[in-house]
PDB file of the backbone (N, CA, C, O) and the ligand in Angstrom, with CONECT records:
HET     ZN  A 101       1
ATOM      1  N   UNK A   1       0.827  -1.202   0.000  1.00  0.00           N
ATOM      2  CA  UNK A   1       0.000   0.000   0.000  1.00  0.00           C
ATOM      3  C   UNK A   1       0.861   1.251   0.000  1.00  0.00           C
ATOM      4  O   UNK A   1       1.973   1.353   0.518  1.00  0.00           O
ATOM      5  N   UNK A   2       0.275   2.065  -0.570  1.00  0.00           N
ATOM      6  CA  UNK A   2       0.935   3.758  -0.561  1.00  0.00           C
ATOM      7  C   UNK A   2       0.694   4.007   0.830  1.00  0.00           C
ATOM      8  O   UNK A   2      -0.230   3.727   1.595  1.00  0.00           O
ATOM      9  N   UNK A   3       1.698   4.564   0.933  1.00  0.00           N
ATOM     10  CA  UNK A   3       1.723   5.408   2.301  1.00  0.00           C
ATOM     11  C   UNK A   3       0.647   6.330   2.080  1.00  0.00           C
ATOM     12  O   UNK A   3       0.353   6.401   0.887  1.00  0.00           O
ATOM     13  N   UNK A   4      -0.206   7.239   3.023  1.00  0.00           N
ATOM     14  CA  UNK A   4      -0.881   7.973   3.216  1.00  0.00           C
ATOM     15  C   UNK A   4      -0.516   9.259   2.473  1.00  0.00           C
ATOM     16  O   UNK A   4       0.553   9.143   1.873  1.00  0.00           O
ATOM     17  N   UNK A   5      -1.299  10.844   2.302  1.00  0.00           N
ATOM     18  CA  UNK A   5      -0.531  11.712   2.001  1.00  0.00           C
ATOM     19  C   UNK A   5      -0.989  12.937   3.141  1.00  0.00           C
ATOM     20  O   UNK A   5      -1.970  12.579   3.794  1.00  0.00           O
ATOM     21  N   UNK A   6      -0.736  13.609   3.320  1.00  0.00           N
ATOM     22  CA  UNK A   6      -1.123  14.594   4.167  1.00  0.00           C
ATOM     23  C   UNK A   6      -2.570  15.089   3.985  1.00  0.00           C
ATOM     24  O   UNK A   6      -2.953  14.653   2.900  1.00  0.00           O
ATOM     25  N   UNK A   7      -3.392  15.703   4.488  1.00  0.00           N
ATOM     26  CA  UNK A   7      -4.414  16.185   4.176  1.00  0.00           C
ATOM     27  C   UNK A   7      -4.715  17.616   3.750  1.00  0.00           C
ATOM     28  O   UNK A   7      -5.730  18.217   3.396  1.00  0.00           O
ATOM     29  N   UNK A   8      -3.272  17.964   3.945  1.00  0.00           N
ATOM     30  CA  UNK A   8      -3.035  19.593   3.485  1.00  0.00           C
ATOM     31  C   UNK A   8      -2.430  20.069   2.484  1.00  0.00           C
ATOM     32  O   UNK A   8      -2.558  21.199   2.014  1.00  0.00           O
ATOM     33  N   UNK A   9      -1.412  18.795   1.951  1.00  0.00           N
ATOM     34  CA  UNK A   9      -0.607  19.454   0.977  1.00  0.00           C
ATOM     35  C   UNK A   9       0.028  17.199   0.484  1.00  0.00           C
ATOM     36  O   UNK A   9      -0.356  16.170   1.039  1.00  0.00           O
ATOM     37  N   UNK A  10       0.836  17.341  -0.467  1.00  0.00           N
ATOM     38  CA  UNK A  10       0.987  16.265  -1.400  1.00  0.00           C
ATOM     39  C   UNK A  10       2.017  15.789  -0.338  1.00  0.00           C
ATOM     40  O   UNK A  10       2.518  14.760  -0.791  1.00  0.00           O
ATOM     41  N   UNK A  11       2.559  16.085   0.885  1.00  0.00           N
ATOM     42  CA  UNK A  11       3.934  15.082   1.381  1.00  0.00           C
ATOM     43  C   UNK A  11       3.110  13.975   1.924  1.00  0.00           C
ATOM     44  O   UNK A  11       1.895  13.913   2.112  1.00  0.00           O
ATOM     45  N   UNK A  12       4.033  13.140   2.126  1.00  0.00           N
ATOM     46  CA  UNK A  12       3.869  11.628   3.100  1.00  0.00           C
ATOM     47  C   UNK A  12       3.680  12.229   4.309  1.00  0.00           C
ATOM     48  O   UNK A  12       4.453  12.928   4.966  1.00  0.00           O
ATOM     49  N   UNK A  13       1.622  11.580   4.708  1.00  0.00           N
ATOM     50  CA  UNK A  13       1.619  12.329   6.212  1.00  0.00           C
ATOM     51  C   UNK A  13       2.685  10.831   6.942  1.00  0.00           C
ATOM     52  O   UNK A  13       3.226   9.831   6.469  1.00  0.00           O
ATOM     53  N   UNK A  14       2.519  11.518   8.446  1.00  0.00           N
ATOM     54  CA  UNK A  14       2.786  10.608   9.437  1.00  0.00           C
ATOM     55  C   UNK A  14       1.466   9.951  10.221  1.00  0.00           C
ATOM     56  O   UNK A  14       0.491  10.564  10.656  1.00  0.00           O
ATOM     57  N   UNK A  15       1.873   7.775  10.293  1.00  0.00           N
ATOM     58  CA  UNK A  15       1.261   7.653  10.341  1.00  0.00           C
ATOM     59  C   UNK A  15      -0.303   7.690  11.558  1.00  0.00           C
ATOM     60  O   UNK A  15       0.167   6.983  12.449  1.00  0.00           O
ATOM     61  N   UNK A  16      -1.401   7.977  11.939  1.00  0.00           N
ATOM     62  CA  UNK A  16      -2.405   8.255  12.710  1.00  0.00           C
ATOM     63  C   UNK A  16      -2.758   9.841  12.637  1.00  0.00           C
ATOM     64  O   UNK A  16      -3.838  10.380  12.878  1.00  0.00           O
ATOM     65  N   UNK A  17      -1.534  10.427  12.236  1.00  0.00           N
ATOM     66  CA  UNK A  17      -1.957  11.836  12.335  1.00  0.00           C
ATOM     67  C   UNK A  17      -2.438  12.258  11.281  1.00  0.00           C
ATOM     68  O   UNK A  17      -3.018  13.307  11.560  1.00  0.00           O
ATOM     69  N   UNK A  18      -2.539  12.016  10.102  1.00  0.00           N
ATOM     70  CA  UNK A  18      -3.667  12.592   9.031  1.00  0.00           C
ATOM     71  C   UNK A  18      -2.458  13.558   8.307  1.00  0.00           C
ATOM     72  O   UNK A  18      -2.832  13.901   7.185  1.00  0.00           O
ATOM     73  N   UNK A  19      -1.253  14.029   8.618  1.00  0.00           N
ATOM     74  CA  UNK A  19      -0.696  15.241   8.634  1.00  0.00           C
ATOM     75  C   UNK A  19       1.110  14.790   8.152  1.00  0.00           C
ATOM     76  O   UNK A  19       1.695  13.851   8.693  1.00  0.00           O
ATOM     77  N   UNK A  20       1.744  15.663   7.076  1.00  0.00           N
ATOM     78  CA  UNK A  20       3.095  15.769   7.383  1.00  0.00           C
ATOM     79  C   UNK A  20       4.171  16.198   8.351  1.00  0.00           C
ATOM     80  O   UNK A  20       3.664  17.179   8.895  1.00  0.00           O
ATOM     81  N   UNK A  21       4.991  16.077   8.710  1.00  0.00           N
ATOM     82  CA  UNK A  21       5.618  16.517  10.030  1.00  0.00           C
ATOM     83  C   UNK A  21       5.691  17.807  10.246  1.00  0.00           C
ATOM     84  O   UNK A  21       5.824  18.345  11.345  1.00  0.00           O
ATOM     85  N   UNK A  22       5.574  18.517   8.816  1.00  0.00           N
ATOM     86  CA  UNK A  22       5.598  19.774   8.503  1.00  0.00           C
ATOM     87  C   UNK A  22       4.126  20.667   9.945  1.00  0.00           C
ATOM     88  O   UNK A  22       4.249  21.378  10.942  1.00  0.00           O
ATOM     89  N   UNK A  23       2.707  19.928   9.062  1.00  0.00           N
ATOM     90  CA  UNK A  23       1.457  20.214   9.490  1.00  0.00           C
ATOM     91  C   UNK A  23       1.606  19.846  10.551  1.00  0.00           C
ATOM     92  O   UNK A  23       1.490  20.787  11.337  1.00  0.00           O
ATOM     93  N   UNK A  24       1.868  18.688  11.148  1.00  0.00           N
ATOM     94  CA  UNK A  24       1.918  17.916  12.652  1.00  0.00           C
ATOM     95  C   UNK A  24       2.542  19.007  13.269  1.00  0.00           C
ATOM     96  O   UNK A  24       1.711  19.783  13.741  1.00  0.00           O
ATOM     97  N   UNK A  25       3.694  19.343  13.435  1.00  0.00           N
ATOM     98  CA  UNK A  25       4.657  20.520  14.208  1.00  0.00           C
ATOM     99  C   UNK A  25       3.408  21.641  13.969  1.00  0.00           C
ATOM    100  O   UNK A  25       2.802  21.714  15.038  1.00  0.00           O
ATOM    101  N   UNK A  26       2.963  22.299  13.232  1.00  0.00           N
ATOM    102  CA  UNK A  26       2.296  23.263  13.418  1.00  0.00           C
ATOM    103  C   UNK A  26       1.020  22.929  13.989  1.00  0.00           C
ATOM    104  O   UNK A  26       0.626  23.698  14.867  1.00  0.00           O
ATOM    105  N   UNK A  27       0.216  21.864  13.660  1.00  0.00           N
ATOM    106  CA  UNK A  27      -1.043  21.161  14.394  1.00  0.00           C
ATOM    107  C   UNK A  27      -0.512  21.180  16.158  1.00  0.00           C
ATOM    108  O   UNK A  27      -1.303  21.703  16.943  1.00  0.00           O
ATOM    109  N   UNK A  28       0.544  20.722  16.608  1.00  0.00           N
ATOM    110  CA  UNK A  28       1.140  20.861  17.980  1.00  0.00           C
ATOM    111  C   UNK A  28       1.220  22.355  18.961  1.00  0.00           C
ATOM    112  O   UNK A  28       0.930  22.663  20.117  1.00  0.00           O
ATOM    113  N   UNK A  29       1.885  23.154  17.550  1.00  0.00           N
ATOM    114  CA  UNK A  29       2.287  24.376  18.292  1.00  0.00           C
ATOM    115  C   UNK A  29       0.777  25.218  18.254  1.00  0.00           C
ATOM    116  O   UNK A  29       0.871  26.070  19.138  1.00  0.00           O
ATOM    117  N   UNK A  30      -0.319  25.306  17.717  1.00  0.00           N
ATOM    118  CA  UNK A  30      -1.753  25.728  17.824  1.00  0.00           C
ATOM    119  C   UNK A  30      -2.056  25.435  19.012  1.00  0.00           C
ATOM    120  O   UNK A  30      -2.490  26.261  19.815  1.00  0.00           O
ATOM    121  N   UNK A  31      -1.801  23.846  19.341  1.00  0.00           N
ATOM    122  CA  UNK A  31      -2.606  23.073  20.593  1.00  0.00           C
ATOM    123  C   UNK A  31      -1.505  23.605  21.646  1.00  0.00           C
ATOM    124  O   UNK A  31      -2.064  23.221  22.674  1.00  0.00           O
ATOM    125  N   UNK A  32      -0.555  24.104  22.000  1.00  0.00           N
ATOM    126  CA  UNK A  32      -0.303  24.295  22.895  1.00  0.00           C
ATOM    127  C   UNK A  32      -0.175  25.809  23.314  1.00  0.00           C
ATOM    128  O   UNK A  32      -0.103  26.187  24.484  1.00  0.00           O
ATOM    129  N   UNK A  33      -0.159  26.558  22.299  1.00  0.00           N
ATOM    130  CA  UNK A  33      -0.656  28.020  22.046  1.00  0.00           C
ATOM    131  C   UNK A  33      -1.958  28.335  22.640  1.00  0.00           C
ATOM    132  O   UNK A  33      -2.138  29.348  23.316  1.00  0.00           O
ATOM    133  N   UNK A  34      -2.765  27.561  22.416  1.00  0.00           N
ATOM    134  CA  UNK A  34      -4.509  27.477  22.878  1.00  0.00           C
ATOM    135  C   UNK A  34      -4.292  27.396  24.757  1.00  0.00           C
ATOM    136  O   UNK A  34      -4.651  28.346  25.453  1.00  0.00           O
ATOM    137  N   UNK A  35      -3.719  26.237  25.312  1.00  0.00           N
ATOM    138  CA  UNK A  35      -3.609  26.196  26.361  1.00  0.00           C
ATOM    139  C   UNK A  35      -3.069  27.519  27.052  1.00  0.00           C
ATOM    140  O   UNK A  35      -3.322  27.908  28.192  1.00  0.00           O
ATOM    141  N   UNK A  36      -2.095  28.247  25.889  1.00  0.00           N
ATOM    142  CA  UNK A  36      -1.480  29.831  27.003  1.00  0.00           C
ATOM    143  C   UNK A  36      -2.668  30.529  26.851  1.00  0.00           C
ATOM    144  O   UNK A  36      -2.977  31.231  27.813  1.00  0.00           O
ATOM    145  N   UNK A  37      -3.524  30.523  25.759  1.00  0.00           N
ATOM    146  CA  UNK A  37      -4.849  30.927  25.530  1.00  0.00           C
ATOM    147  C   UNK A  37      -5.344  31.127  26.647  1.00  0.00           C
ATOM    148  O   UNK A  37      -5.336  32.180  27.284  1.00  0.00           O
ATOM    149  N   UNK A  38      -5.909  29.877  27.001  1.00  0.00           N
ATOM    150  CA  UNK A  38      -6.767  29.429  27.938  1.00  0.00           C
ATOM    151  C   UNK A  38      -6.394  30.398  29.189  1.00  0.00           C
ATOM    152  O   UNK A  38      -7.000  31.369  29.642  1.00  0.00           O
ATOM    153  N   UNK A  39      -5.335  29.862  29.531  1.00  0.00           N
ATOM    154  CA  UNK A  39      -4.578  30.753  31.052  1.00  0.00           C
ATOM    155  C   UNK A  39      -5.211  32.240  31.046  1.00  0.00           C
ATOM    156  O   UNK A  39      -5.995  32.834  31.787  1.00  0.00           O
ATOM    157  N   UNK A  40      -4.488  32.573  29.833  1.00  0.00           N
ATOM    158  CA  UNK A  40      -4.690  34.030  29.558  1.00  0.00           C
ATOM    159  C   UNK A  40      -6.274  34.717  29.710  1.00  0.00           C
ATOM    160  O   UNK A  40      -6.616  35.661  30.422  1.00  0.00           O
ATOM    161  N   UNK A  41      -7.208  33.776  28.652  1.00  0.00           N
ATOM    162  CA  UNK A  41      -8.350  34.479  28.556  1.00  0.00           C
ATOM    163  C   UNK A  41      -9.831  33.274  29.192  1.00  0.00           C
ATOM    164  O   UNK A  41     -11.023  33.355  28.897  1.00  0.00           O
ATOM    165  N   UNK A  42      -9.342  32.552  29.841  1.00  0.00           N
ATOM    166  CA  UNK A  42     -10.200  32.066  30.465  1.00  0.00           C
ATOM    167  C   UNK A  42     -11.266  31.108  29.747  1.00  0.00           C
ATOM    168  O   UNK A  42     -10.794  30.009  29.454  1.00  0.00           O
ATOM    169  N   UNK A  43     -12.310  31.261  29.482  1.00  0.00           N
ATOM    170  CA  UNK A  43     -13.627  30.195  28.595  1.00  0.00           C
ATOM    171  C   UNK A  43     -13.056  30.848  26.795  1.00  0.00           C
ATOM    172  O   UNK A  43     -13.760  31.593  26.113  1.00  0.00           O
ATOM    173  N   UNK A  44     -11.791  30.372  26.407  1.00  0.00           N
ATOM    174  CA  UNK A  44     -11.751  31.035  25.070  1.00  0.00           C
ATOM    175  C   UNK A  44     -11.667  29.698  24.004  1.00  0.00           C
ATOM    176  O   UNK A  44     -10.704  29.033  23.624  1.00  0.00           O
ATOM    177  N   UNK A  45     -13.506  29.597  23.626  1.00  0.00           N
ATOM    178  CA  UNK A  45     -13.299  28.161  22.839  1.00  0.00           C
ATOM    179  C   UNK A  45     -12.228  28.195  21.621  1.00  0.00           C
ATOM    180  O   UNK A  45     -11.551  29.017  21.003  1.00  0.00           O
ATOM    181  N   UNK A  46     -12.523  26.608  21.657  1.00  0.00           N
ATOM    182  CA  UNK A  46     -11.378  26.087  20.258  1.00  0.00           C
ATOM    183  C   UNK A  46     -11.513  27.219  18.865  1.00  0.00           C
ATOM    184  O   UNK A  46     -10.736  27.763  18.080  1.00  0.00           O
ATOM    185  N   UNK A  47     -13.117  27.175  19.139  1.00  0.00           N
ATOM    186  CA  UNK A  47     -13.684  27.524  17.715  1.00  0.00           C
ATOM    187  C   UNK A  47     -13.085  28.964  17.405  1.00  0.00           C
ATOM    188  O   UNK A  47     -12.674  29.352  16.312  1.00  0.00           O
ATOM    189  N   UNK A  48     -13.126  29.742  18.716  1.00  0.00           N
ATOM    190  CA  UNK A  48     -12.926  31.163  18.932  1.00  0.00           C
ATOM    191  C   UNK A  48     -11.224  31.343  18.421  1.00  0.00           C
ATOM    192  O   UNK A  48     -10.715  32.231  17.738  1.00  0.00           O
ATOM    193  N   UNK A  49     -10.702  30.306  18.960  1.00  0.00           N
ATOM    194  CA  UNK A  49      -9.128  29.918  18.935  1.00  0.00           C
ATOM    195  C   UNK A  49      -8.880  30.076  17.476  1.00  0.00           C
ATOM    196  O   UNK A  49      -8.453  31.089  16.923  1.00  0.00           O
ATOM    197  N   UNK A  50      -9.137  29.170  17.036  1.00  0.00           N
ATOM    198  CA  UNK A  50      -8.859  28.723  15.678  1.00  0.00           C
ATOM    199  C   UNK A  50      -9.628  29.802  14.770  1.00  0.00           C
ATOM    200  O   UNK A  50      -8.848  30.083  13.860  1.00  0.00           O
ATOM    201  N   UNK A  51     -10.520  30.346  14.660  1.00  0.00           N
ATOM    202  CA  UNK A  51     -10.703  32.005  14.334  1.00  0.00           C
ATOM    203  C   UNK A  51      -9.709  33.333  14.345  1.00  0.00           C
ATOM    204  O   UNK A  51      -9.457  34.342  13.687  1.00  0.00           O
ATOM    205  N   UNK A  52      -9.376  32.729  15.376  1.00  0.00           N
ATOM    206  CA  UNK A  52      -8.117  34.119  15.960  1.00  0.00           C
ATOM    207  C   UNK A  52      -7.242  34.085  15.372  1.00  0.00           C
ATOM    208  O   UNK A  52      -6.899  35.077  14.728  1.00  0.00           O
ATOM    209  N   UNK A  53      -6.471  32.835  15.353  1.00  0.00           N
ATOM    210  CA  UNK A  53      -5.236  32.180  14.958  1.00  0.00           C
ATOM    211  C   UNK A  53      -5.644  32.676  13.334  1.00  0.00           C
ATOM    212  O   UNK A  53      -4.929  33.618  12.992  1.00  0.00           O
ATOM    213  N   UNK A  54      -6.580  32.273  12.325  1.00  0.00           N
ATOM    214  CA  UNK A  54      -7.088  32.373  11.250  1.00  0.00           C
ATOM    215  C   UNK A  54      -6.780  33.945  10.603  1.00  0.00           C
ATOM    216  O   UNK A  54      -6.247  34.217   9.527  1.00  0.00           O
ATOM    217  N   UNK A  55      -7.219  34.709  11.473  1.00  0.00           N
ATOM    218  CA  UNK A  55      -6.832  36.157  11.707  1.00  0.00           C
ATOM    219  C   UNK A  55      -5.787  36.995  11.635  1.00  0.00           C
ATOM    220  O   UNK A  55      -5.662  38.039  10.994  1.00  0.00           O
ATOM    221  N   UNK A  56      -4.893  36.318  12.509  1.00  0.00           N
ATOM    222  CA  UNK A  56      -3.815  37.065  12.541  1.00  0.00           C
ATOM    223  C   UNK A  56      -2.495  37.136  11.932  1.00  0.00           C
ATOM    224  O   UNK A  56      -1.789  36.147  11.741  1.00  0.00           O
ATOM    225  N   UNK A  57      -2.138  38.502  11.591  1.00  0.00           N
ATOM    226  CA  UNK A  57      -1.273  38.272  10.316  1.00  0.00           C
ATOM    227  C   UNK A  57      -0.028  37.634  10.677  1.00  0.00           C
ATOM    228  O   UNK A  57       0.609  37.314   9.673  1.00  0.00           O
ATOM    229  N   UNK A  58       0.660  37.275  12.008  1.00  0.00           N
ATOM    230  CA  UNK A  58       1.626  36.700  12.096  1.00  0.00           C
ATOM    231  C   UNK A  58       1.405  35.194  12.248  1.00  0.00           C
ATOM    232  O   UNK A  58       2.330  34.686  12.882  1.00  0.00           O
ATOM    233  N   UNK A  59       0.703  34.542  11.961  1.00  0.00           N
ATOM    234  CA  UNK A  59       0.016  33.060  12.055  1.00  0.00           C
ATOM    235  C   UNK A  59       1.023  32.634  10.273  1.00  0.00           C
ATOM    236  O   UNK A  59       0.828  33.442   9.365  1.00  0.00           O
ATOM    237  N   UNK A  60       1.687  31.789  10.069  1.00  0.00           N
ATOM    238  CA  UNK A  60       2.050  31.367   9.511  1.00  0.00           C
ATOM    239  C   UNK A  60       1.504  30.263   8.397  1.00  0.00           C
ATOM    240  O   UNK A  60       0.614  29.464   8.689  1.00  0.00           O
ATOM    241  N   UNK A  61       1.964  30.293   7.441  1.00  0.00           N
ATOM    242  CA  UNK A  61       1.086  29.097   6.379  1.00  0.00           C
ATOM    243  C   UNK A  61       1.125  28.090   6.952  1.00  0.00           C
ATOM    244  O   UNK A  61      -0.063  27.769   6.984  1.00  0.00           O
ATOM    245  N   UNK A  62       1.609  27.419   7.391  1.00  0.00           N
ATOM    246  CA  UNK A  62       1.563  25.747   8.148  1.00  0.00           C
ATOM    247  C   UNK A  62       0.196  26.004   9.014  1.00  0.00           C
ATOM    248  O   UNK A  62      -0.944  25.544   8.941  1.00  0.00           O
ATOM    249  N   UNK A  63       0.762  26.835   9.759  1.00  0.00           N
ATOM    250  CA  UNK A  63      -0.353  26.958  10.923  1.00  0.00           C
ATOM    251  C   UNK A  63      -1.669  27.492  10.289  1.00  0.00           C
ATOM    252  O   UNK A  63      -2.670  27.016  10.823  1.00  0.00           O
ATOM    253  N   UNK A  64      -1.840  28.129   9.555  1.00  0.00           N
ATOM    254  CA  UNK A  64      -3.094  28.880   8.718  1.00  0.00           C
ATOM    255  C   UNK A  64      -3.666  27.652   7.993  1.00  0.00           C
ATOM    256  O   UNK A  64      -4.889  27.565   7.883  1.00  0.00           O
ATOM    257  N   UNK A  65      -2.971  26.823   7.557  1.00  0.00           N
ATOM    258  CA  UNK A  65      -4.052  25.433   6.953  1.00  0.00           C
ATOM    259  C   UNK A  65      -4.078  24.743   7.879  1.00  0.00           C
ATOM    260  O   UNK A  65      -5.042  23.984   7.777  1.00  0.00           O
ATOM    261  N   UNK A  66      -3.547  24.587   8.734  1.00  0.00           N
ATOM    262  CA  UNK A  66      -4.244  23.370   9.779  1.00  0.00           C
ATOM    263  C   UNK A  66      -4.979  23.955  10.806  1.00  0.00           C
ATOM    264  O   UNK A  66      -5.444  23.170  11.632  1.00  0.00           O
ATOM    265  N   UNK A  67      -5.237  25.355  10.982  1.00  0.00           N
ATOM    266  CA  UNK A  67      -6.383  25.797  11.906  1.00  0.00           C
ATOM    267  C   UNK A  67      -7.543  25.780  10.982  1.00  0.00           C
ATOM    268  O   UNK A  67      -8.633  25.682  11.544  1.00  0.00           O
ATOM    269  N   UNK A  68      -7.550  25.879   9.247  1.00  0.00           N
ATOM    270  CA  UNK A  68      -8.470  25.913   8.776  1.00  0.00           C
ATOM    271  C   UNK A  68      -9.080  24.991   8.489  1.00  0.00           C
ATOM    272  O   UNK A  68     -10.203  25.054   7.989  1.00  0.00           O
ATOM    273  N   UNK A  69      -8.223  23.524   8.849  1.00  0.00           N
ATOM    274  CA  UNK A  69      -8.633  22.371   8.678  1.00  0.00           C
ATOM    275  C   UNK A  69      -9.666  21.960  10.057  1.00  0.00           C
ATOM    276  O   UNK A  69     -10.817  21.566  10.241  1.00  0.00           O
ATOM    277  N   UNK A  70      -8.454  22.329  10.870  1.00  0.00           N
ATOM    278  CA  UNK A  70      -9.756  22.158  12.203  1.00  0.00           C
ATOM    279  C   UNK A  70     -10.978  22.778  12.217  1.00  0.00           C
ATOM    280  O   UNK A  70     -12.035  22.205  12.483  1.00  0.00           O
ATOM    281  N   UNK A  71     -10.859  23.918  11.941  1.00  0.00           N
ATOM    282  CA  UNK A  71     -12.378  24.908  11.954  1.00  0.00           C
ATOM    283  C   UNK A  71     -13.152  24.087  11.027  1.00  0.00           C
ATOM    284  O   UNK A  71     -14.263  23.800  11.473  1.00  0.00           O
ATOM    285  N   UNK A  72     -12.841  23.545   9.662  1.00  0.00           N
ATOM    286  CA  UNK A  72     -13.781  23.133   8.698  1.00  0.00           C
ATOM    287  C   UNK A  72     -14.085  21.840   9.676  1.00  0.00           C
ATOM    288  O   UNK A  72     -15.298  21.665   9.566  1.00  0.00           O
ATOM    289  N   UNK A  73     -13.577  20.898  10.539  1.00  0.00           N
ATOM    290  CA  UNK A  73     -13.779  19.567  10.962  1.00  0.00           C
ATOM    291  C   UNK A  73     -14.753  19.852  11.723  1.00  0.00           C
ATOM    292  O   UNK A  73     -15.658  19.032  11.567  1.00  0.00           O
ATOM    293  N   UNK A  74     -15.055  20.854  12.688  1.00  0.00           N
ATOM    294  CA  UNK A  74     -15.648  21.330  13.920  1.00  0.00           C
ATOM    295  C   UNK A  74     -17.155  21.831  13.127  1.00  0.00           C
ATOM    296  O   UNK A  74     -18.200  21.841  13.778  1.00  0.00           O
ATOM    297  N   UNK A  75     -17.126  22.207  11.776  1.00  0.00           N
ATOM    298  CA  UNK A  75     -18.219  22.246  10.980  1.00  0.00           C
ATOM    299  C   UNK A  75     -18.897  21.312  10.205  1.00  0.00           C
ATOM    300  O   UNK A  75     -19.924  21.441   9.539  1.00  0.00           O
ATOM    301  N   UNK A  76     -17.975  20.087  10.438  1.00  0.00           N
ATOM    302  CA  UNK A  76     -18.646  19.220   9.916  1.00  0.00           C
ATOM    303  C   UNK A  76     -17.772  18.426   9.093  1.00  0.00           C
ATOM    304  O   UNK A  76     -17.922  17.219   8.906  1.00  0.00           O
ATOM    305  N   UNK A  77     -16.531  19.388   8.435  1.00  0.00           N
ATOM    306  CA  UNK A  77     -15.881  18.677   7.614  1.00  0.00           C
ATOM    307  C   UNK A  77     -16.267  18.250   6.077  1.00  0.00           C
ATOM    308  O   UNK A  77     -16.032  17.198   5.483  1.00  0.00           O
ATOM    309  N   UNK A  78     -17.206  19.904   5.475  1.00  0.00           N
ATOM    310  CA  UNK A  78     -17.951  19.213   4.015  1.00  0.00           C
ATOM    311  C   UNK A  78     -16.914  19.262   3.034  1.00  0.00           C
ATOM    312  O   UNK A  78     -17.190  18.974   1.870  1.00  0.00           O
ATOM    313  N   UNK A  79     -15.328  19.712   3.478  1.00  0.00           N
ATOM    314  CA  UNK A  79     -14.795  19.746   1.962  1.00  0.00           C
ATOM    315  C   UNK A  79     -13.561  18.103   2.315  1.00  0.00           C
ATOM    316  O   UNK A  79     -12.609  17.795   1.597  1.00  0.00           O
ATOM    317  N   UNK A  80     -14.000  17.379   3.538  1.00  0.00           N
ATOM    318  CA  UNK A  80     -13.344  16.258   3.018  1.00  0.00           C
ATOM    319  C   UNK A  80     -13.702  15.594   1.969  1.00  0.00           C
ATOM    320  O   UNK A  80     -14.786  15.282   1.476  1.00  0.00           O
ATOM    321  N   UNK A  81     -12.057  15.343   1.571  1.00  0.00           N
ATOM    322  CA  UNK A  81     -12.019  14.791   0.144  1.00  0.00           C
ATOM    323  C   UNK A  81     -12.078  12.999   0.153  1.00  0.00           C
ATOM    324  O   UNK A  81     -11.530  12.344  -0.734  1.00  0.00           O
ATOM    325  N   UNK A  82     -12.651  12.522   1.023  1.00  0.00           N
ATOM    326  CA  UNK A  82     -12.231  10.897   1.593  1.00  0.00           C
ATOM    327  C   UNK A  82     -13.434  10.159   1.475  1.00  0.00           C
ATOM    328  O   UNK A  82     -13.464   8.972   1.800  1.00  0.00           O
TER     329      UNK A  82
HETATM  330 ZN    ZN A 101       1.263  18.730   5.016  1.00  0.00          ZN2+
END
């Protein structure tokens, strides 16, 4: 079997995570960004999170498709391609 491919872009994801190491490292640094979130601003949902992050101009391309991936999952997920 083919290895998997990322869900964001054409590399070989890694396997369970859906994601290249590329996306994975940035899928990580969101989730632990959220937690200083949290500290910081108290009831600040994912959804709100991943909006923000979406937003802001220093949010990086890695990180800008995999918050947009989450936000689309949390909606339902209509542009999976699977
Ligand atoms: Zn990728």
């Amino acid at each position: 079997m083919l290895g998997e491919t990322c869900l964001l872009c054409e590399r070989e994801s890694i396997a369970a995570f859906r994601l290249c190491r590329y996306h994975k490292i940035a899928s990580e640094r969101i989730r632990e960004a959220y937690s200083v979130w949290q500290t910081g601003y108290g009831d600040f949902s994912w959804r709100n999170y991943l909006k923000k992050v979406i937003s802001l101009p220093e949010t990086g391309q890695w990180a800008l498709d995999v918050a947009k991936l989450e936000l689309s999952d949390l909606d339902g997920s209509e542009e999976s391609g699977r």
